[in-house]
N, C-alpha and C positions, 0 to 999 in steps of 0.2 A: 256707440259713438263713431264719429268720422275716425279714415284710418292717415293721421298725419306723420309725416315723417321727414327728414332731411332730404331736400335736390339735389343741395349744391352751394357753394360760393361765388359769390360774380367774379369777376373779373378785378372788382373797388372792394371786395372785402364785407359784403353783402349775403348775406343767408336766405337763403330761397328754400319753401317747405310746400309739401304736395302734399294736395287733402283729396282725398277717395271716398264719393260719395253711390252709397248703392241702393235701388227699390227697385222692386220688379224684377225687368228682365235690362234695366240699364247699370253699368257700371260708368261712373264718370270719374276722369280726374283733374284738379285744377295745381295751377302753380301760384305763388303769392308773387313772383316775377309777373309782370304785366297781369296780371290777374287770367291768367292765360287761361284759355280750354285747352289740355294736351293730349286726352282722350278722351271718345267716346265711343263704350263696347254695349253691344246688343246682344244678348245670349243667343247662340247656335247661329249667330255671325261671327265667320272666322279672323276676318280684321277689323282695326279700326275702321269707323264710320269721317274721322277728323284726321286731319296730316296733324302729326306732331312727332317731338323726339323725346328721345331722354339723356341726351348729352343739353346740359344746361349753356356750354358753350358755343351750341345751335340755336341757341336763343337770344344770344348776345352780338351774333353774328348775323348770317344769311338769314335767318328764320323769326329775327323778331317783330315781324307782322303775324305769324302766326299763331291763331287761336287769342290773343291778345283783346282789352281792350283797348279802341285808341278813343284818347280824351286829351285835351279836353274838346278838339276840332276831329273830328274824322274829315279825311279827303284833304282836298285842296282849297288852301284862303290863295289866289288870284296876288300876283305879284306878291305875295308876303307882308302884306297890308292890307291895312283896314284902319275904319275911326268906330271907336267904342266910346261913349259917353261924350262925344264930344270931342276925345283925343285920339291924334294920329296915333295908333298902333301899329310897332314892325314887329316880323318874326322870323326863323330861322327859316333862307330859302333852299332848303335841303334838297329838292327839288328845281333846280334853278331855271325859271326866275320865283318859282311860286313854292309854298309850305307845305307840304305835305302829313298830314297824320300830327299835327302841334309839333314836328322837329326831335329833335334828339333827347327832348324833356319831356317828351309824352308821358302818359297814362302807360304806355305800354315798356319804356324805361326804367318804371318805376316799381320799388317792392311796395305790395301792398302790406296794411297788416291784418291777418287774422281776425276776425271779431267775434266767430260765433261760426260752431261749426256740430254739427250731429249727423247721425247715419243720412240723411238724401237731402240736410242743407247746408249752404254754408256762406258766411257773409265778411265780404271781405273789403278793406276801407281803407281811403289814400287821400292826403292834402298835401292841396297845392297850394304855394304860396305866391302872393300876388307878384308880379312880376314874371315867373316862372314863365323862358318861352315866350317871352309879351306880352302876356296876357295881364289884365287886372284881375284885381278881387283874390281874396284868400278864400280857395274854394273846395268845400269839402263832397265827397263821392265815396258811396257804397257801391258793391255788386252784389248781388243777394242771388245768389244760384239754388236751383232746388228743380227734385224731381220727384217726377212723376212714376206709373211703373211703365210707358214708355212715351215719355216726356219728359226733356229741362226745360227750365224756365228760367230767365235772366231776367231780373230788373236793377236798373241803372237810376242811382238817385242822388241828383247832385243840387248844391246850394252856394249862393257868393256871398257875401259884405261888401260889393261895388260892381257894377254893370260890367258883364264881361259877355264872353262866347260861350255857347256850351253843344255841344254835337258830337253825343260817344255813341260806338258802336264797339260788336262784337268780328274780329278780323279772322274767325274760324275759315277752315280750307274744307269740303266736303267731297266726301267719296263714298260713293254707297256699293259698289262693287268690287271696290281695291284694287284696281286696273293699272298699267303702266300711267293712263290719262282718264278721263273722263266720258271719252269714245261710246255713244251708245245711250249715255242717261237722257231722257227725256224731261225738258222744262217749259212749266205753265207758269205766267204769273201775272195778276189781275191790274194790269197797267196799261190804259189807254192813251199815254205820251210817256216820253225820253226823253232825256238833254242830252242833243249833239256835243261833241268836246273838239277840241282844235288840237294841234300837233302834239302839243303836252298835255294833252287828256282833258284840259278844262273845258267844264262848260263853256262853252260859248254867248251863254243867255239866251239859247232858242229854247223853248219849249216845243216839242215835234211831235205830231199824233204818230202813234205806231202804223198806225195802219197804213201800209204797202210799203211800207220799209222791210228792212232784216231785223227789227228790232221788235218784229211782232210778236210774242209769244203769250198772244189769249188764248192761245189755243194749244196743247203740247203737240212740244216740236221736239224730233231726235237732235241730239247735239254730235257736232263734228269740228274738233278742236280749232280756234281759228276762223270759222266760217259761222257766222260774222267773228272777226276780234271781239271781246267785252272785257272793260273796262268804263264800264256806263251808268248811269242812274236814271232808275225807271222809279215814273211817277205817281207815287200809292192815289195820294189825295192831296189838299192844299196845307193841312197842318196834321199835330195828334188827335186819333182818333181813339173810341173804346178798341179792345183786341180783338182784330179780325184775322183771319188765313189769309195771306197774298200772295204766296210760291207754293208751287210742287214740283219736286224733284223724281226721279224716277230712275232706280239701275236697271241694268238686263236684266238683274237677278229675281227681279217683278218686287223688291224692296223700295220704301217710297219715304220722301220724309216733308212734310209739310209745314212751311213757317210761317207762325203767327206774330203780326206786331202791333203797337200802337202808331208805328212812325210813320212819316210822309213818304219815304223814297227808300229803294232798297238797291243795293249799288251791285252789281256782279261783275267780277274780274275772273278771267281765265288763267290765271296763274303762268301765263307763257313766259315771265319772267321773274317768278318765284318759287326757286328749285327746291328740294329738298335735299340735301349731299348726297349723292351719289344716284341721285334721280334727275328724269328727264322734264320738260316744261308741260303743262296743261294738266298734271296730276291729280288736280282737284279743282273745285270751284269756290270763291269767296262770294258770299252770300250778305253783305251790310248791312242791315235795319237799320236807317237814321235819318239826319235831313237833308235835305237836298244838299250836294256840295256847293261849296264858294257861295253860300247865301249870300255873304253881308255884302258883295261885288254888285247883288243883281236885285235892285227892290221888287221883281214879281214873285220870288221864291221866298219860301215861308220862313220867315224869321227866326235865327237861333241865338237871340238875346236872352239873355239870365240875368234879372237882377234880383238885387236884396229881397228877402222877403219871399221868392219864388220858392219853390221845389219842383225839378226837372226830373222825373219820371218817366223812363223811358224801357219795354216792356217788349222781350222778343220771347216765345216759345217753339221749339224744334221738337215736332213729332212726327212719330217714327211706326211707321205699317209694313208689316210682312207682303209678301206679296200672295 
């Protein structure tokens, strides 16, 4: 069986419990706080592969984007509105002027519960109720984690009772060398256009072919923190597709990890502004799988409507080669 145990209490009087799932040569462990990833160990790799903590009061604070999933919107809804069903919907501009991650009711706020948990899987399940955040629809989401013997697998499965948003991803930090930053890893990923963003990160509504940009990476490129900035979403395909490879990552250490999704757009942030306590900015890289941000802003970008009746299925794999 999974190895569960006590994390912590929130801050509100909340129990938070960590399940330890193992196969192979992966040890992974999850939190029922945001349905977090807070590690992921490779055998006869000396650190973590994921930034995370184990003071739960790091996760309530600086660090709850970390390993998290956010739901029910990942990224940003564009001034903090939108019309769902017809109706103007506002939400928290936590972000000001625009939402960031659903606000302060997220997916990644919230305890999940337990559902089902054995040696390499484990599934874990959270409702939201309409209204929550501004959203409609009373809407239920599993996470279903499970491994491989070097590979996890996420899938994301949600359902409404009234037309609402749905756009979850996983907000893991990745470091395959364990370095002050990320200085040195090499990234490929199978994206023939970007969406440009404006002063506060949002899309703008351009669609931009990569090519002769800084934003080209068909081809692997060493990274150098900052050059270019990322904070961007690169564009897989026009909607969900079957599960295909779209990133490679690459440490000095010739250690490699490759992500598989079914989603349109996969978002990379440089972390220059999200520290870990006592660490410095670029430490790792956030890796997205999901849809494009601020859809509902822009009708050329692939729709993340949910209504009754649907099941949203959403499908990332992280594997993981020696070098």
């Amino acid at each position: 069986m999974a190895r569960v145990e006590r994390f912590g209490t929130t801050a509100d009087g909340r129990e938070v419990r960590k399940i330890t799932l193992q196969r192979g040569d992966l040890t992974v462990a999850l939190l029922t706080l945001g349905a977090v990833l807070q590690s992921v160990r490779l055998r006869g790799v000396a650190h973590d592969l994921t930034l995370g903590s184990d003071q739960l009061a790091d996760y309530e604070g600086e660090m709850g984007y970390h390993g998290a999933i956010m739901a029910p919107v990942a990224n940003r809804i564009g001034l903090a509105q939108t019309r769902i069903g017809g109706t103007e919907c506002r939400f928290e501009p936590n972000q000001p002027p625009h939402c960031l991650h659903s606000g302060g009711t997220g997916a990644h706020r919230q305890v999940w519960q337990l559902l089902q948990a054995d040696d390499t899987r484990a599934t874990l399940g959270l409702s939201l109720p309409a209204g929550l955040g501004g959203f409609p629809g009373n809407r239920q989401a599993e996470a279903r984690f499970s491994l491989g013997d070097t590979h996890l697998r996420l899938e994301i499965y949600a359902t409404t009772d009234a037309e609402t948003l749905w756009n979850a991803t996983n907000h893991s930090y990745w470091t395959l060398d364990g370095g002050a930053d990320f200085s040195g890893h090499c990234l490929q990923i199978a994206a023939g256009h970007w969406l440009p963003t404006d002063a506060d990160d949002r899309p703008t509504g351009e669609i931009a072919p990569v090519d002769g940009s800084t934003m080209d990476f068909r081809l692997p490129r060493r990274l150098t923190p900052g050059r270019p900035p990322l904070d961007h979403n690169f564009c897989l395909s026009r909607g969900q597709v079957p599960l295909r490879e779209v990133l490679h990552l690459q440490g000095v250490s010739g250690l490699r990890l490759t992500v598989a999704t079914t989603e349109p757009g996969v978002q990379l942030y440089d972390a220059r502004a999200a520290q870990r306590p006592g660490r410095g900015p670029y430490e790792g890289l956030a890796i997205e799988t999901q849809g494009w941000p601020d859809a509902p802003s822009f009708p050329a970008f692939p729709s993340i409507a949910l209504r009754p009746g649907e099941t949203r299925v959403q499908i990332t794999e992280w594997r993981f080669h020696r070098g």
